[in-house]
N, C-alpha and C positions, 0 to 999 in steps of 0.2 A: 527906642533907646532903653538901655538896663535900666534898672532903679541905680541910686548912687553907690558905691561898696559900704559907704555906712550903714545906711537902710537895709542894704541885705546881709549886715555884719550883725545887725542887729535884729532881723528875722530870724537868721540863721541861733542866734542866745537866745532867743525868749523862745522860739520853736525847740529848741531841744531842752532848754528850762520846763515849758510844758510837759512835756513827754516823757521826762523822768520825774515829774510831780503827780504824771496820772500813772507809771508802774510803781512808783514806789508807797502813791497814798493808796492806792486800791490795792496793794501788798498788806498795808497796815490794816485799811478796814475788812479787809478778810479775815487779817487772824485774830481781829475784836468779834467777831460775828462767828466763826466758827474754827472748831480746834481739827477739822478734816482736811488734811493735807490738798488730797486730791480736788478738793471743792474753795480752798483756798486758791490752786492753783489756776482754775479755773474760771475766778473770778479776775483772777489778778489779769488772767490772758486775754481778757474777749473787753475788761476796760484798756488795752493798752491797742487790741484792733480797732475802737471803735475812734479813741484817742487819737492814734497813730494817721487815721483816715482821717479824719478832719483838718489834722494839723498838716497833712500833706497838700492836702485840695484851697486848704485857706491862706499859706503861705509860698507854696510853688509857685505861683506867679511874681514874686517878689526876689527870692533870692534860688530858687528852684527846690528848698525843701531838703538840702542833704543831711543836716543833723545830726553829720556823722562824716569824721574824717575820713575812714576808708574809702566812705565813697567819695569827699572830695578829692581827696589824692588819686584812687583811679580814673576821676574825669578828668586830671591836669594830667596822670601820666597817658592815656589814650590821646588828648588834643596837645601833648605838647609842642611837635614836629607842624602842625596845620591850624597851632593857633585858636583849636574852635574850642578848648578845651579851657577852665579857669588858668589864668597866670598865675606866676606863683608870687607876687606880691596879694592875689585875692586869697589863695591858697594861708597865705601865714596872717591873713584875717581870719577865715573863714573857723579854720581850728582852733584857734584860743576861746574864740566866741562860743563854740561848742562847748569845747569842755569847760569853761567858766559859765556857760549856763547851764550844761547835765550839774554841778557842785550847787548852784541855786537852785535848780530844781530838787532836788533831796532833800537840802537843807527847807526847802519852803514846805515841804509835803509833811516833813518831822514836826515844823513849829505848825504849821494845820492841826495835827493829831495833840498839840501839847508834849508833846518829848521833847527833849533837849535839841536845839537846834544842829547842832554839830555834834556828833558820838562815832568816833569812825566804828565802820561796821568790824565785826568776831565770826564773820561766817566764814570757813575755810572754805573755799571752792579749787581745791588741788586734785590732779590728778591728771593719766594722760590720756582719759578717755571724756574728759571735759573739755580737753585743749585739743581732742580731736572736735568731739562738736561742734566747739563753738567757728573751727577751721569751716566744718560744714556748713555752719549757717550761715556764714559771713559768706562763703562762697556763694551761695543758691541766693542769697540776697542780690550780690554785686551781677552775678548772672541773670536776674530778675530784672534788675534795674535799666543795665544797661542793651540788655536784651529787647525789654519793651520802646526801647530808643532806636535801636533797629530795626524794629519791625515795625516802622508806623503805627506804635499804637501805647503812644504816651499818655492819650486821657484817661488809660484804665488803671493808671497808679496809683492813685487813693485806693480803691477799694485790694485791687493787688497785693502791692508790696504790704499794706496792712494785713491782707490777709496770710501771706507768707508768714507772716511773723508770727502770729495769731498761730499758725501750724506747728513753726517751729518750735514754739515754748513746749511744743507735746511732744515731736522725735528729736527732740535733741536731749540729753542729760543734762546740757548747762542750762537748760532753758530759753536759750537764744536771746545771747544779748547781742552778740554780732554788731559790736559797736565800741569802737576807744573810747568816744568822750563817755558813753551812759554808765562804761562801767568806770570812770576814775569815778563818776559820778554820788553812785552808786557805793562806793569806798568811803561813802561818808555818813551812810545812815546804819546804823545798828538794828535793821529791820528783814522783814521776809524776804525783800529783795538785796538787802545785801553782800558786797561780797569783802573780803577782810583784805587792807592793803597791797599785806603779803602773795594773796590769789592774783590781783592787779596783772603783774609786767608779762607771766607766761599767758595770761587771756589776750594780753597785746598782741602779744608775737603770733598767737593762733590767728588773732582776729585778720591782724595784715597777711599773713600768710595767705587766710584764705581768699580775701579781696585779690590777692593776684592769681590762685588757683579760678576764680569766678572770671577775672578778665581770659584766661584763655578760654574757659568755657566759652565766654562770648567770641571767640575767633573761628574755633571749631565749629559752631552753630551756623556764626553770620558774616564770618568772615569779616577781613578788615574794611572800619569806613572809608567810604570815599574821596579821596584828596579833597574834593570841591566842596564836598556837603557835610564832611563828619557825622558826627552824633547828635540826634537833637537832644533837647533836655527830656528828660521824664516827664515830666509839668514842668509845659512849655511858658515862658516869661516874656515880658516885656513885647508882648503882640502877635509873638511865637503861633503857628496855626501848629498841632498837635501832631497833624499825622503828615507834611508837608516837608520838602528835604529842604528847608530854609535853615542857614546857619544860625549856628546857637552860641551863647559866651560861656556856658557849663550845661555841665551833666548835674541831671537834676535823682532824687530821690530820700530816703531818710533811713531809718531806721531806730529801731527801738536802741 
């Protein structure tokens, strides 16, 4: 049986509360430590893979680790028609919880460092070669995710989909936030990883864009699931065997 939708409403906040407390405070302590971009970046990237992994492999069992509504919304739109997919009552849990814990996670990583708890972020991130990016990332993400659910081979999401990310922060120009709730999130710290309000709504529309460019990906690969078996979870839950076509109640994965 699932865990109850509270418990993984609240996996689902304090998991992505994490995750924008480890990119945004390992944003901060980089550029206390050093004034090199590229060595900033660098640090910021490989604490948010290692972060990212952990919080995948130690909460995936619970609520399946998505941390991100793109990708909840594409496991409800892929299982709507067969059921295997989140309802949409979990669905309009599952998102507020995110983004009201990426807004706690900033705001906690800000009063860690001593800055002002709340400063909305002054970084412009405009342009449409960022709002292609971030299309990319989110793509290669949601095609990662639900890819490895295809192919029998969900236990290698930890270290994966972190690693993905971990890549992305380097070929993409936005850095790969590839995520709605990280970046409302993230509109609230006035830090390296911030991005300024106004940048916000056209990162949205790239982000979902790409989430649905990544779901045909996954069709053309692997074709549609199976009436009977759907999609298992990424990190499988609630007794789930990993690489086994047992039904699943969501699509599981995260992202920064």
């Amino acid at each position: 049986m699932p865990a109850p939708l509270t418990r993984r409403a609240a996996a689902e906040g304090l998991g992505t509360a994490a995750l924008v407390a480890v990119v945004v405070g390992s944003g901060i302590q980089a550029t206390e430590l050093t004034h090199d971009t590229g060595t900033q970046l660098l640090a910021n990237s490989l604490a948010t893979v290692f972060g990212l992994g952990v919080l995948i492999a130690l909460l995936g069992p619970v609520s399946g680790a998505h941390f991100n509504p793109a990708v909840t919304l594409a496991a409800w739109f892929t299982g709507r028609r067969t059921g295997e997919g989140p309802a949409p009552r979990e669905v309009a849990v599952y998102v507020p919880a995110q983004i009201a814990g990426a807004i706690v996670g900033a705001v906690l990583a800000d009063a860690m460092f001593g800055r002002p708890p709340v400063r909305l972020s002054t970084h412009d991130r405009w342009g449409g070669h960022l709002w292609l990016a971030e299309a990319v990332a989110t793509a290669g993400l949601v095609w990662l995710v639900f890819g490895l659910a295809r192919a029998g081979r969900a236990h290698l999401a930890p270290p994966l989909v972190a690693s993905y990310i971990g890549a992305a922060y380097w070929f993409t120009s936005s850095t790969s936030f590839a995520n709605p709730a990280v970046t409302v999130g993230r509109a609230f710290t006035d830090t390296f990883a911030g991005i300024a309000p106004a940048s916000v709504p056209p990162f949205l529309a790239a982000q979902l864009t790409g989430a649905a460019a990544g779901l045909g990906l996954v069709a053309v690969c692997f074709g549609r699931p199976a009436a009977a078996g759907g999609d298992e979870a990424v990190v499988p839950h609630a007794g789930q065997r990993p690489a086994a076509p047992a039904r699943s109640t969501e699509e599981s994965a995260l992202s920064r």
